[in-house]
Structures are given as structure tokens and as C-alpha cells.
C-alpha positions in Angstrom: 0.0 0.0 0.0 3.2 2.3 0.6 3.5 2.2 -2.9 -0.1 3.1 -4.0 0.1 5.7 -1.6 2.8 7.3 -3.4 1.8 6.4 -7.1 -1.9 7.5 -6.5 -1.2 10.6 -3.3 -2.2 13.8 -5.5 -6.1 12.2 -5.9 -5.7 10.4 -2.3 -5.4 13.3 -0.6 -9.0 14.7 -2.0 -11.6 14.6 0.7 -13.6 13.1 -1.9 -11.4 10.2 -2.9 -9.0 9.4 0.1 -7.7 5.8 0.8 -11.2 4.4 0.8 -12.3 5.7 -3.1 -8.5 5.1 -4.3 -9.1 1.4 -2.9 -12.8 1.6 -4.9 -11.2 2.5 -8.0 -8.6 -0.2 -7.8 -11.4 -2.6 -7.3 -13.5 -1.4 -10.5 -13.4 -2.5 -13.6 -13.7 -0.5 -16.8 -14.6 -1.6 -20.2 -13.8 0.8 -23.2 -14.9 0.2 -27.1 -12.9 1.9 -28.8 -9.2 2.9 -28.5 -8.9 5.4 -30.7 -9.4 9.5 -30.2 -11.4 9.3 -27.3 -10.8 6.2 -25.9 -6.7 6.5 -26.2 -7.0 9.5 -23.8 -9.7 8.1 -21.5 -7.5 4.8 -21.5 -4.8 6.8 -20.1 -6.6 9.0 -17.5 -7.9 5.9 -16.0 -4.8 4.2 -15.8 -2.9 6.5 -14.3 -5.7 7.2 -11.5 -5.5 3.4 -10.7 -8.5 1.7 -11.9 -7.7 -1.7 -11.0 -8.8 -3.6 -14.6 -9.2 -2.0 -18.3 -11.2 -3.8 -20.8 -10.3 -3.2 -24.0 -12.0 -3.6 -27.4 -11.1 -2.4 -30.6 -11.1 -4.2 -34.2 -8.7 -1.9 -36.1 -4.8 -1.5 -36.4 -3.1 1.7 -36.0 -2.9 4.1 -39.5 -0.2 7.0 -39.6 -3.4 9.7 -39.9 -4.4 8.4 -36.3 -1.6 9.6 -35.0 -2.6 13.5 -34.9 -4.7 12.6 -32.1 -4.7 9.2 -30.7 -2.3 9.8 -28.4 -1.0 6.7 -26.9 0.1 5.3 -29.8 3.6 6.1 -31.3 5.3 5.9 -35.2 6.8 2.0 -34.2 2.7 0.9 -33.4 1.3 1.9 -36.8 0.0 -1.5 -38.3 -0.1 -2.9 -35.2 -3.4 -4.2 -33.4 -5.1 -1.0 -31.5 -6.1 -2.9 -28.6 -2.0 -4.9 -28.4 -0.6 -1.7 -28.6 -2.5 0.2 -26.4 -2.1 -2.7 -23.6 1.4 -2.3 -24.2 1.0 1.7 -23.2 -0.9 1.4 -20.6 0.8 -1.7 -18.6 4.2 1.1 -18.7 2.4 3.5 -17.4 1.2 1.8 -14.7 2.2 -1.9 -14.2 -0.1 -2.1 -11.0 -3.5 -2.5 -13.2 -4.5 -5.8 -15.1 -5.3 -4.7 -18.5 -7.5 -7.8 -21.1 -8.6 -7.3 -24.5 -11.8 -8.6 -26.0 -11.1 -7.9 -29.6 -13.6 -7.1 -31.8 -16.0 -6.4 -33.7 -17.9 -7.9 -30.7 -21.1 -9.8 -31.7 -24.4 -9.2 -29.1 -23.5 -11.6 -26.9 -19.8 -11.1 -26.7 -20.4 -7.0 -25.8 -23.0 -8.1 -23.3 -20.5 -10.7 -21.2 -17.8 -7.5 -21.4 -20.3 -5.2 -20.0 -21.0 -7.7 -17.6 -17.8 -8.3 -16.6 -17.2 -4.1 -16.0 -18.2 -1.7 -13.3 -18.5 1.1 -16.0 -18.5 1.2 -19.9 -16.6 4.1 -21.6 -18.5 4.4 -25.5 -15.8 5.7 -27.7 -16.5 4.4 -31.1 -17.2 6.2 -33.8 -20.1 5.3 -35.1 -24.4 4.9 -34.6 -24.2 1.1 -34.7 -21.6 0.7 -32.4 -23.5 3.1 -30.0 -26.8 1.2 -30.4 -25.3 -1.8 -29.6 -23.2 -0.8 -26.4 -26.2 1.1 -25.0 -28.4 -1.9 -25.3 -26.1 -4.0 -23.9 -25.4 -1.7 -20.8 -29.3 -1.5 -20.2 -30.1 -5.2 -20.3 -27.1 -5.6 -18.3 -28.0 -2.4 -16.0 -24.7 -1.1 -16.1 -23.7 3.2 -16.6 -22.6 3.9 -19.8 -20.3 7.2 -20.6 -20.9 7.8 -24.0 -19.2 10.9 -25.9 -18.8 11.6 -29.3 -16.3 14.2 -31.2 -16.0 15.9 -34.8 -14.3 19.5 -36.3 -14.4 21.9 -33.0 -17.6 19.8 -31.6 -17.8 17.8 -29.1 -20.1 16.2 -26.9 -20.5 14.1 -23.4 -23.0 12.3 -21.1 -24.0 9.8 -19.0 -26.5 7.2 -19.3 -28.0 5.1 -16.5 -31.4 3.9 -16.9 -31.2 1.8 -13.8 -30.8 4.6 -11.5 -33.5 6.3 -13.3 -31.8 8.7 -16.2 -32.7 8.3 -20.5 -30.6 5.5 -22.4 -28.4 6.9 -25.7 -31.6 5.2 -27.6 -33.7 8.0 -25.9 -31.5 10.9 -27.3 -31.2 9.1 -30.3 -33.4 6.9 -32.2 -32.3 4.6 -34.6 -33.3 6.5 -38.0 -30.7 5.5 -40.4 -29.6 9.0 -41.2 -25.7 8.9 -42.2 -23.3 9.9 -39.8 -20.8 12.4 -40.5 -17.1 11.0 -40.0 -13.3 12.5 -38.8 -12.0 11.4 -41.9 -14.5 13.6 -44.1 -15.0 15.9 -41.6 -12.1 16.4 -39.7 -11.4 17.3 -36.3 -9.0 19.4 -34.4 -6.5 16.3 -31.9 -7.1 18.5 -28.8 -10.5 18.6 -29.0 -10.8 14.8 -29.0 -8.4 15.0 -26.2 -10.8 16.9 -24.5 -13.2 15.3 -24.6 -11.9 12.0 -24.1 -10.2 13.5 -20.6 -13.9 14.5 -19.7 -15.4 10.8 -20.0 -12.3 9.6 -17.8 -13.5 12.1 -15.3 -17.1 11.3 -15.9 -16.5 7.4 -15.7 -14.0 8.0 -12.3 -16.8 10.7 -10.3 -19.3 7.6 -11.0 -17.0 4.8 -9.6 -16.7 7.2 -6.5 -20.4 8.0 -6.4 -19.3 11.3 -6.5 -21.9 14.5 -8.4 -24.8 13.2 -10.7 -24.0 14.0 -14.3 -26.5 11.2 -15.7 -29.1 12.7 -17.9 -27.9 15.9 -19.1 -26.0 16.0 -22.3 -22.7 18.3 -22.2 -22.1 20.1 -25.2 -18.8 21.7 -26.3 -18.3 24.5 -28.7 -14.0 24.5 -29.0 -14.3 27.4 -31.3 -15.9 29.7 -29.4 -14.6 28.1 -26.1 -18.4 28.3 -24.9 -20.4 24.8 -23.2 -24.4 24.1 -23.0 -25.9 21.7 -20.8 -29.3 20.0 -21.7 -31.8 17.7 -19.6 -32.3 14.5 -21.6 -35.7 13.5 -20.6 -36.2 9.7 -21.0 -38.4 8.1 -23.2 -41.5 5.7 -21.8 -41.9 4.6 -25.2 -37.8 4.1 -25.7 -38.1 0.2 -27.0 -35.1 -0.5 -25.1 -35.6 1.2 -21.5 -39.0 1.4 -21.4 -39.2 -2.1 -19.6 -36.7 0.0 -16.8 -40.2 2.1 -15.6 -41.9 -0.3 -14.9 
């Protein structure tokens, strides 16, 4: 514990964390889908605080344009399997955390036995099916889901939890089929993916610790302008996949 208490004494020293919520976080697990803009920076954060296991998932290998952003990957990984290389990252920052990889694409009942296996699930994919999936996976498994999402100078957060009450993703967005827009048409700015992905670490990490209540309002960021909104997300009692929560 001497060494903990060294590795982790910035964030033990918090009233709101002390020895007890540093020993909480090293007891929780986290699953993350996606290791890429988002999830490379979350992956980190969480690391480095001293949650005890990271789940990984990811079915892509590292590509020389990630590298603008995705910050825990370096020139040697490109080609390499995301989820490998990111292991690799994170065991050196800190080798006192179990990190396991559940490659994917995961089928249903492969994402549902990873969110069952974690304490928290960290959405940082990049795209609607993905985000479908995970969210109906953490509600039938009645797990909190951080979900975030970012493009150009945009970007946006929030926290689902439709067992302690709050909308699912489903009830912010229904499945319509409208295309998505995409970094690689789009573009986005590295630091605001950074962002973004430091605020679901912090997000994920206050909910381990029971610590505010950021489920059900959906943060939106404005990098250009340096300006953020907050909106209520009310929940849907027709939402076909948490409507079966209310009752």
C-alpha cells in the first residue's frame, strides 16, 4: 500500500477520494470500445488514477493519420493491433492494473458478457451502430454507460443510467438510419478529442466514486468559441429498449 500511496497521493489526498475511493477505483473494472481518439485519452486517465482492470476492445490496427490525435500510440505501433498496442501503453504507465482485451467487432453476446464483466462502460466508437449496440447491452445488463462523441471543433458528453432512473443513448437518439458524419470527411482538431476524451475519464471516475450526478444531461462543447451548454435529456416511456426500466 506504501506504494499506491505514493503512485496515487495527489487524488488520495482529495476529501472526496481518500484511501477508501483510491481502494474503490482499484477494485473497479472498466470496459472501453474503442481505442482510438477518445478512448486513447480516457484509457490513459484511468490508468494513471489506478483503476484496478481496463477492458479493452477495438477491431482496427493503428494508420499514420491516427496519430494526430490518438495519443497513446507512437510511429513503431502503426500496423499494429489497436487494442495490443495500447495494452502495451498502458501496462508502462502503470504496471499495478491488469489490463484484457476482448477484440472485436464484438457480436451481441460477446459486448453483453464485457459489459457484464465491467463496473462502467466508456462508448468511444465512432459510429451509430456501435452506440446502439453498447447502449443496449449496458441496459439489459443495467450497467452506466459514458458515451461521448467528437468531430471538427464539436464535441459532446454524457452519462446514461437507466437503472438509477436517467434516458438511455436510444432516448436521445433513435435509430433513424440517417448517415453519420465522420473525422476522416469531416475532420477534427486532436485536442479537442483530447478533450473530450479527458472528460469521459473524469465522468467514468466521479461515478465509480459516487461522487456529483451527471447522468441525464448531455454536455455540449463549442471549441471554437470556447463556450459549453448543458441540456436535460428527458427519457423516453416509449424508448423500446428502457422502457421495460419504468416499470
Amino acid at each position: 500500500m506504501i506504494a499506491e500511496s505514493a503512485r496515487y497521493a495527489r487524488q488520495i489526498v482529495l476529501p472526496e477520494v481518500g484511501v477508501n475511493g483510491q481502494r474503490l477505483l482499484r477494485d473497479s473494472t472498466a470496459l472501453i470500445i474503442g481505442v482510438g481518439g477518445l478512448g486513447s485519452v480516457a484509457a490513459f486517465y484511468l490508468a494513471g488514477a489506478g483503476v484496478g482492470r481496463l477492458l479493452l476492445s477495438d477491431r482496427d490496427r493503428v494508420d499514420l493519420s491516427n496519430l494526430q490525435r490518438q495519443i497513446i500510440y507512437r510511429q513503431s505501433d502503426v500496423g499494429r493491433d489497436k487494442a495490443q498496442a495500447a495494452s502495451q501503453q498502458l501496462l508502462a504507465l502503470n504496471p499495478q492494473i491488469e489490463v484484457a482485451l476482448r477484440p472485436g467487432p464484438l457480436d451481441s453476446a460477446a459486448l453483453l458478457a464485457a459489459v457484464r464483466e465491467a463496473d462502467i462502460v466508456l462508448d468511444c466508437s465512432d459510429n451509430f451502430p456501435t452506440r446502439f449496440a453498447v447502449n443496449r447491452a449496458c441496459v439489459a445488463a443495467r450497467k452506466p454507460l459514458v458515451s461521448a462523441a467528437a468531430i471538427r471543433f464539436e464535441g459532446q458528453l454524457a452519462l446514461f443510467d437507466s437503472a438509477r432512473g436517467s434516458a438511455c443513448y436510444h432516448c436521445l437518439y433513435p435509430e433513424t438510419g440517417e448517415a453519420q458524419e465522420n473525422c476522416e470527411d469531416a475532420g477534427v482538431l486532436g485536442p479537442v478529442v483530447g478533450t473530450i476524451g479527458s472528460l469521459q475519464a473524469l465522468v467514468a471516475m466521479k461515478a465509480l466514486l459516487g461522487l456529483g450526478d451527471d447522468a441525464g444531461r448531455l454536455q455540449l462543447w463549442d471549441a471554437l468559441r470556447m463556450r459549453w451548454r448543458a441540456l436535460s435529456i428527458p427519457r423516453d416511456p416509449e424508448c423500446p429498449v428502457c422502457r421495460d426500466e419504468l416499470r
